[in-house]
C-alpha beads as a LAMMPS data file, in Angstrom:
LAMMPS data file: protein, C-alpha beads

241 atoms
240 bonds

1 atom types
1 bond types

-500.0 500.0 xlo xhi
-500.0 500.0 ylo yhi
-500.0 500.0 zlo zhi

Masses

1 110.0

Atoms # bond

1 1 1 52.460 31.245 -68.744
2 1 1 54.632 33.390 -66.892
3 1 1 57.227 33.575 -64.256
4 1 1 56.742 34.803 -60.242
5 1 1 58.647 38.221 -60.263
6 1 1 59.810 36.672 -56.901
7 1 1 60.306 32.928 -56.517
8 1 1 60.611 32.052 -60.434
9 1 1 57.977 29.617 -60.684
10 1 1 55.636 29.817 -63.797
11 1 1 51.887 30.855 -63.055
12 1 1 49.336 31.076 -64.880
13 1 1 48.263 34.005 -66.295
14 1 1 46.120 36.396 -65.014
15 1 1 47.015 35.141 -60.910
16 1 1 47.325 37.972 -58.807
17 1 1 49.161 35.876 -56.277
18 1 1 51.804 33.021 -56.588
19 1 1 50.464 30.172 -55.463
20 1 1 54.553 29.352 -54.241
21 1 1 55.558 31.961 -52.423
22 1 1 52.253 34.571 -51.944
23 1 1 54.055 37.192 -54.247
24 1 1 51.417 39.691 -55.591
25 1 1 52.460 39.696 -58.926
26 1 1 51.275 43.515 -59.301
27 1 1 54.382 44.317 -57.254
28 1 1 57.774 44.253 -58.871
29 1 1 60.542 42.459 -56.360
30 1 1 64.091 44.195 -56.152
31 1 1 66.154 41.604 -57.625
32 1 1 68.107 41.112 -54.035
33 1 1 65.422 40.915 -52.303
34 1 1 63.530 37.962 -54.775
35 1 1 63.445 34.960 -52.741
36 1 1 65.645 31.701 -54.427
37 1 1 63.813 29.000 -56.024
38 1 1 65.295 26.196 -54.049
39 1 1 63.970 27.571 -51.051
40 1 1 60.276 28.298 -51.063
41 1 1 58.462 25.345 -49.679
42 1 1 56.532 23.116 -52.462
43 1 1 52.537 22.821 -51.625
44 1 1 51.451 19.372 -51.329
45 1 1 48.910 18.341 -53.775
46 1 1 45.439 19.545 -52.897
47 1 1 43.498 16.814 -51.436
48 1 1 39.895 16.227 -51.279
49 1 1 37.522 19.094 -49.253
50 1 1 37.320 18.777 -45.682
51 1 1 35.100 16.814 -44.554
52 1 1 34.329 15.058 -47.782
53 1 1 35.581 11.864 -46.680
54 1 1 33.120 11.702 -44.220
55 1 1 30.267 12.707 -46.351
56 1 1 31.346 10.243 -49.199
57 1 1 31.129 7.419 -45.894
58 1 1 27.372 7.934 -45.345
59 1 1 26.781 8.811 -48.203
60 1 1 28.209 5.407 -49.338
61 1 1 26.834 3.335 -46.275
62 1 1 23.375 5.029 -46.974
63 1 1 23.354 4.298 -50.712
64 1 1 24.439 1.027 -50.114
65 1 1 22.043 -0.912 -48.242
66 1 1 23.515 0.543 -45.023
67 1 1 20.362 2.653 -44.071
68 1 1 18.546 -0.800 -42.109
69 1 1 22.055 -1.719 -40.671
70 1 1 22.299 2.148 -39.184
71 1 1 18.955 1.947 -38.566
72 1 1 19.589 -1.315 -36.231
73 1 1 22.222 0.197 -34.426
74 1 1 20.353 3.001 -33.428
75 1 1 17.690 0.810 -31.867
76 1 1 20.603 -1.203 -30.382
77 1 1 22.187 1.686 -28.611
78 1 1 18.864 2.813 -27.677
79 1 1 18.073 -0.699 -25.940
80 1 1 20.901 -0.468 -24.324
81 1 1 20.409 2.606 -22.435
82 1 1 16.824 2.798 -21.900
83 1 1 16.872 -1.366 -20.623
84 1 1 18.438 -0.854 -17.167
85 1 1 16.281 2.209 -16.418
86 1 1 12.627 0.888 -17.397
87 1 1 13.792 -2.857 -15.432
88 1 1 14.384 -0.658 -12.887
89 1 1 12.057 1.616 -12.965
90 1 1 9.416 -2.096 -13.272
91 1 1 11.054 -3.219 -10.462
92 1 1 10.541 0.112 -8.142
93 1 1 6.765 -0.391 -9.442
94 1 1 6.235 -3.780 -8.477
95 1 1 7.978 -3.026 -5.032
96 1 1 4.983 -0.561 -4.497
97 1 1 2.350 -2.144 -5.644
98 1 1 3.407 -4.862 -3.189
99 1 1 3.799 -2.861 -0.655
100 1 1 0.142 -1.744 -1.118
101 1 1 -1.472 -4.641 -1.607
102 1 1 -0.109 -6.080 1.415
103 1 1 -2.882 -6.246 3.977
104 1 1 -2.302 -4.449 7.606
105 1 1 -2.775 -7.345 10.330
106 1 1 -5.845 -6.202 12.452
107 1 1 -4.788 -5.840 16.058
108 1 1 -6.984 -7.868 18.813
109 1 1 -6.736 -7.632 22.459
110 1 1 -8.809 -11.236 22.342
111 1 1 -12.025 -12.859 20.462
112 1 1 -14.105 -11.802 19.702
113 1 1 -16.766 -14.051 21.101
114 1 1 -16.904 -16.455 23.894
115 1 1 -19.044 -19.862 24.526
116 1 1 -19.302 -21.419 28.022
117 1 1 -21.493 -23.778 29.834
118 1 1 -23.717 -23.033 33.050
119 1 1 -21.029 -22.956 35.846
120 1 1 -18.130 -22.355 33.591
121 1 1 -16.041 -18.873 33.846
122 1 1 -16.025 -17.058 30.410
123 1 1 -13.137 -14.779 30.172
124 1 1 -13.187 -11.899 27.314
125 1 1 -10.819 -9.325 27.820
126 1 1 -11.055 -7.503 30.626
127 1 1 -14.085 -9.379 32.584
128 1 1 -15.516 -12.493 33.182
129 1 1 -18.752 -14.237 33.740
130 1 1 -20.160 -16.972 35.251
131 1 1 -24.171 -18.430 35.244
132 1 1 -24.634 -19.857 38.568
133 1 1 -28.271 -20.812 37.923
134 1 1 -30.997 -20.875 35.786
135 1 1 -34.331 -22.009 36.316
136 1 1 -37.641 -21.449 36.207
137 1 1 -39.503 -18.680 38.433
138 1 1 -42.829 -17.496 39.466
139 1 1 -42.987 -13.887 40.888
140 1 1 -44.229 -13.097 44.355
141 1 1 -46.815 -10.588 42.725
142 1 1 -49.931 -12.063 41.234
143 1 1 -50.435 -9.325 38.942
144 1 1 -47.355 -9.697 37.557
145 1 1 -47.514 -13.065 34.914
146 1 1 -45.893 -14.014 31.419
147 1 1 -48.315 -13.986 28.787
148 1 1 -50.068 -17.242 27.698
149 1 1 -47.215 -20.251 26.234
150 1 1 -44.901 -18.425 27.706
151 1 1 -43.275 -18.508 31.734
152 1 1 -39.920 -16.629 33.652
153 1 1 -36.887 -18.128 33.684
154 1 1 -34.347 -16.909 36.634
155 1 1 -30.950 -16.560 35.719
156 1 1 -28.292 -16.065 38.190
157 1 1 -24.704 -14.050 37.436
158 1 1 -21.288 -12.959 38.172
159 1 1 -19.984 -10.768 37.070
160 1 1 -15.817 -9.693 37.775
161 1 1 -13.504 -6.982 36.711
162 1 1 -10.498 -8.615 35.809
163 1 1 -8.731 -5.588 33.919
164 1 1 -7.136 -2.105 34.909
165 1 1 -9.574 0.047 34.225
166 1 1 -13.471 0.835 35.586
167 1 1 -16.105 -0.462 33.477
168 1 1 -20.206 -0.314 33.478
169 1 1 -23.085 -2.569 33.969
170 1 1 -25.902 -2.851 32.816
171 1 1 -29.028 -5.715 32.994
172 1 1 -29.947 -4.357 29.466
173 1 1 -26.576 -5.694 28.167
174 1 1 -28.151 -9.507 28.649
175 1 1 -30.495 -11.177 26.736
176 1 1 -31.946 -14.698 26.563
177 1 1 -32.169 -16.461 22.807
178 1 1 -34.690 -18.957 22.112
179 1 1 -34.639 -21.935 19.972
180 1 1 -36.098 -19.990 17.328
181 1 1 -33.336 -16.951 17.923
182 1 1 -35.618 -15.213 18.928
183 1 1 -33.662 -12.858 21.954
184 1 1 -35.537 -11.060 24.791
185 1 1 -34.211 -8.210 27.304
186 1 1 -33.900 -8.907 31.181
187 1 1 -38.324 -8.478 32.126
188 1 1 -38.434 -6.159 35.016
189 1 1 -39.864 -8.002 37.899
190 1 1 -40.835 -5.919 41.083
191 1 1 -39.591 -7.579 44.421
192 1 1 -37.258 -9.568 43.110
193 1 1 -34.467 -10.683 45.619
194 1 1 -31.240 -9.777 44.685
195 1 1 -31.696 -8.663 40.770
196 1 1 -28.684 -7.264 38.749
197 1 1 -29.337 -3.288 38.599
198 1 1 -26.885 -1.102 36.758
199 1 1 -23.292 0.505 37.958
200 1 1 -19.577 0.902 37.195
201 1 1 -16.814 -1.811 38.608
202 1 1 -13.972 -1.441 39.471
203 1 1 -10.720 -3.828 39.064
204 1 1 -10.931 -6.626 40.830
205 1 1 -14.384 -5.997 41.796
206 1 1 -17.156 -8.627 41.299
207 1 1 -21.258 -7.891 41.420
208 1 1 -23.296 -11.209 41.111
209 1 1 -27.127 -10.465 40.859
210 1 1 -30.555 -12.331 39.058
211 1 1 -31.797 -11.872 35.914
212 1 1 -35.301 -13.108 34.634
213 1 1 -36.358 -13.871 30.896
214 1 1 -39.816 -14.511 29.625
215 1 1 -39.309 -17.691 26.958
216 1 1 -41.767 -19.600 25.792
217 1 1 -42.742 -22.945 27.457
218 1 1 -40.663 -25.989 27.383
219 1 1 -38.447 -24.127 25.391
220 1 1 -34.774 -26.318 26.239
221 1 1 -32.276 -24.292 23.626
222 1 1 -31.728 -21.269 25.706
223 1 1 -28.743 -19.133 25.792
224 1 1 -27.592 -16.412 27.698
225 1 1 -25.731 -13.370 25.469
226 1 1 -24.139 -11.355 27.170
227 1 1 -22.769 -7.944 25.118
228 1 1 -19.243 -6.432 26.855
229 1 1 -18.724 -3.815 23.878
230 1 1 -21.875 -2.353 22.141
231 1 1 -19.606 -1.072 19.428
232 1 1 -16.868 -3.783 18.980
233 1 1 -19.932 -6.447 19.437
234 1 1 -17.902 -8.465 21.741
235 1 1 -19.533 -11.008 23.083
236 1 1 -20.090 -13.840 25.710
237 1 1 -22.617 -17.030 25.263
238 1 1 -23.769 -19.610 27.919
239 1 1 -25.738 -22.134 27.037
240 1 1 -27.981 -24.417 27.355
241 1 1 -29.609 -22.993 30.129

Bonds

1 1 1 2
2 1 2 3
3 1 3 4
4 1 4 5
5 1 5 6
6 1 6 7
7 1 7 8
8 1 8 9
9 1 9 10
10 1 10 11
11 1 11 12
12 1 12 13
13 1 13 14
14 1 14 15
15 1 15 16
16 1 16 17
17 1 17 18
18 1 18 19
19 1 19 20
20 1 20 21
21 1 21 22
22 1 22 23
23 1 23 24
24 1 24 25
25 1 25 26
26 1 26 27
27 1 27 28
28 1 28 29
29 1 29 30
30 1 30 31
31 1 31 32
32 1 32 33
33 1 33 34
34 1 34 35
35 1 35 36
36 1 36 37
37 1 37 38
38 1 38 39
39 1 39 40
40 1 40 41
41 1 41 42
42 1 42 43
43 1 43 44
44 1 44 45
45 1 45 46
46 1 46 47
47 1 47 48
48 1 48 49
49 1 49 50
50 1 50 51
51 1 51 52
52 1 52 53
53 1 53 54
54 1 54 55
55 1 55 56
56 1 56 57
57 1 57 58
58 1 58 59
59 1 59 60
60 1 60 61
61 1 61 62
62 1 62 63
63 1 63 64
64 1 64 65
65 1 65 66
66 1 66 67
67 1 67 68
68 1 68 69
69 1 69 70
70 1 70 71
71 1 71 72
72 1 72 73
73 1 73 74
74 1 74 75
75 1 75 76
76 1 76 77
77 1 77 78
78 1 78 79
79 1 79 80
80 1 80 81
81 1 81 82
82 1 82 83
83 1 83 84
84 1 84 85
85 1 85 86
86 1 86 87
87 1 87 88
88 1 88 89
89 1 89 90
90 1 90 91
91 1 91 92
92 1 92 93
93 1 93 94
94 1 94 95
95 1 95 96
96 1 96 97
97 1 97 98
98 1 98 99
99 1 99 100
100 1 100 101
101 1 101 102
102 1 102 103
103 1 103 104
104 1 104 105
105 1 105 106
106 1 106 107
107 1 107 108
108 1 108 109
109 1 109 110
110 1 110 111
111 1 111 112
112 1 112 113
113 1 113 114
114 1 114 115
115 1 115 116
116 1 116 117
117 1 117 118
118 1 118 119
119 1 119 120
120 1 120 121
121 1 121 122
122 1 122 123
123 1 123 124
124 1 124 125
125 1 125 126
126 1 126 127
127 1 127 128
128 1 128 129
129 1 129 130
130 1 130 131
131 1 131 132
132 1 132 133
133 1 133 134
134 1 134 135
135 1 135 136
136 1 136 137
137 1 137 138
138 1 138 139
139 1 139 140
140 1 140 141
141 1 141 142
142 1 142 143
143 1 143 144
144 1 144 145
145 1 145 146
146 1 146 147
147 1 147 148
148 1 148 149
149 1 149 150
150 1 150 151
151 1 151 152
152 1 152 153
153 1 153 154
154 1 154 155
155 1 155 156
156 1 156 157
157 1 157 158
158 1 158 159
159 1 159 160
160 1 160 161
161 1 161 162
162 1 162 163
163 1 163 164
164 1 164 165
165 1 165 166
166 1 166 167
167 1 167 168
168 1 168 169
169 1 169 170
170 1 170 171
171 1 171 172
172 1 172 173
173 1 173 174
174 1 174 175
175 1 175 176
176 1 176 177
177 1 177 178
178 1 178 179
179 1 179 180
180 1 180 181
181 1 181 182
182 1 182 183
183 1 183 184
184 1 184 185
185 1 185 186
186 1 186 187
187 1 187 188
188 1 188 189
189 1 189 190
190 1 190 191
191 1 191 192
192 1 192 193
193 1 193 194
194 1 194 195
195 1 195 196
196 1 196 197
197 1 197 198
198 1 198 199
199 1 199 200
200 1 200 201
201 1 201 202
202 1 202 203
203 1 203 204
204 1 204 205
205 1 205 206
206 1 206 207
207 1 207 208
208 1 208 209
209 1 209 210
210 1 210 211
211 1 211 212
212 1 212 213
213 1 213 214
214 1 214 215
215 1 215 216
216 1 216 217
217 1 217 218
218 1 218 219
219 1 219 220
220 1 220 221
221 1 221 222
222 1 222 223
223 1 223 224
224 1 224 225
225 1 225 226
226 1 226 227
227 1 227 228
228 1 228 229
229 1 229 230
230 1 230 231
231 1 231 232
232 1 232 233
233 1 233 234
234 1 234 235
235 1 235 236
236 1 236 237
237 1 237 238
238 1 238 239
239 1 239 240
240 1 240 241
């Protein structure tokens, strides 16, 4: 052992430094310049590394069981965070799907089909109709005859524009169903009074006109179809003739 040239504390031997005061004990102090030994600070007691307190924890809590419990916590904290976002994230899901699942309401002007009786108006949109008559009918011309079970029947129409805009007529847009549903096309009959040719109509204007189906004989389950839209298959029945 030997003493710090400087502060007078004993080191050990061989230091180059005092651990007191710093002196490097290759250096030889003047005496007046040596530094008292009341007044250079005293080191506190080395403690344990930095850090190593820490390390010695988990160490401890791992080594001890602790691994599950840290284990737990982690899923915990991960619950936690994560729960609020995937509900939410469910929720935003379900709000779609909803929304695309929920069916678009199909916009009508009016039915689709209409049924009336002989002498009964039958509105549909933007016309109506009305069979005045129907009965049976033997043509003027001779060479003109149904073929065998089977005779004319003459049906009589009007027909009104009750909308806003011009629409056409035709006597191929009428047919006649049988009891069998079996349906026929207007029969062109020369010198027939007053038949139902083709043409546009205005609003508010009305055409009235005859029609004549061949049906078969005896045949009381007629109806009258009339067909306002080829394309939205709109419709208007009369019947029984």
């Amino acid at each position: 052992m030997a003493d710090c040239p400087n502060c007078g504390r004993e080191i050990q031997g061989g230091m180059r430094f005092c651990p007191n005061c710093g002196q490097d004990q290759s250096v030889v102090v003047p005496q007046g310049q040596r530094i008292p030994t009341e007044d250079v600070p005293v080191p506190p007691p080395p403690g344990p590394p930095r850090g190593g307190g820490r390390r010695k924890w988990v160490i401890g809590l791992l080594g001890g069981g602790g691994l599950l419990a840290l284990f737990l916590v982690v899923l915990l904290v991960a619950a936690v965070v994560s729960g609020p976002t995937n509900q939410t994230a469910q929720s935003e899901g379900d709000e779609e799907q909803k929304s695309e699942k929920k069916p678009t309401p199909n916009k009508k002007s009016g039915p689709e089909n209409v049924t009336a009786a002989v002498g009964e108006s039958a509105q549909l949109a933007d016309r109506t109709l009305v069979v005045n008559e129907a009965e049976g009918y033997a043509p003027p011309n001779q060479f003109q005859r149904p073929q065998p079970g089977n005779e004319y029947l003459r049906v009589y129409v009007t027909l009104r524009n009750t909308g806003n805009q011009t629409f056409d007529y035709n006597p191929l847009d009428f047919k006649v169903q049988d009891s069998n549903g079996v349906q026929k096309n207007n029969a062109f009959i020369t010198e027939m009074p007053y038949s139902l040719e083709y043409g546009s109509l205005a609003p508010d204007g009305t055409v009235e006109g005859n029609l004549v189906f061949e049906i078969p004989q005896g045949d009381n389950d007629l109806h009258l179809i009339y067909e306002t839209n080829p394309i939205e298959r709109r419709t208007i029945t009369v019947g029984p003739l």
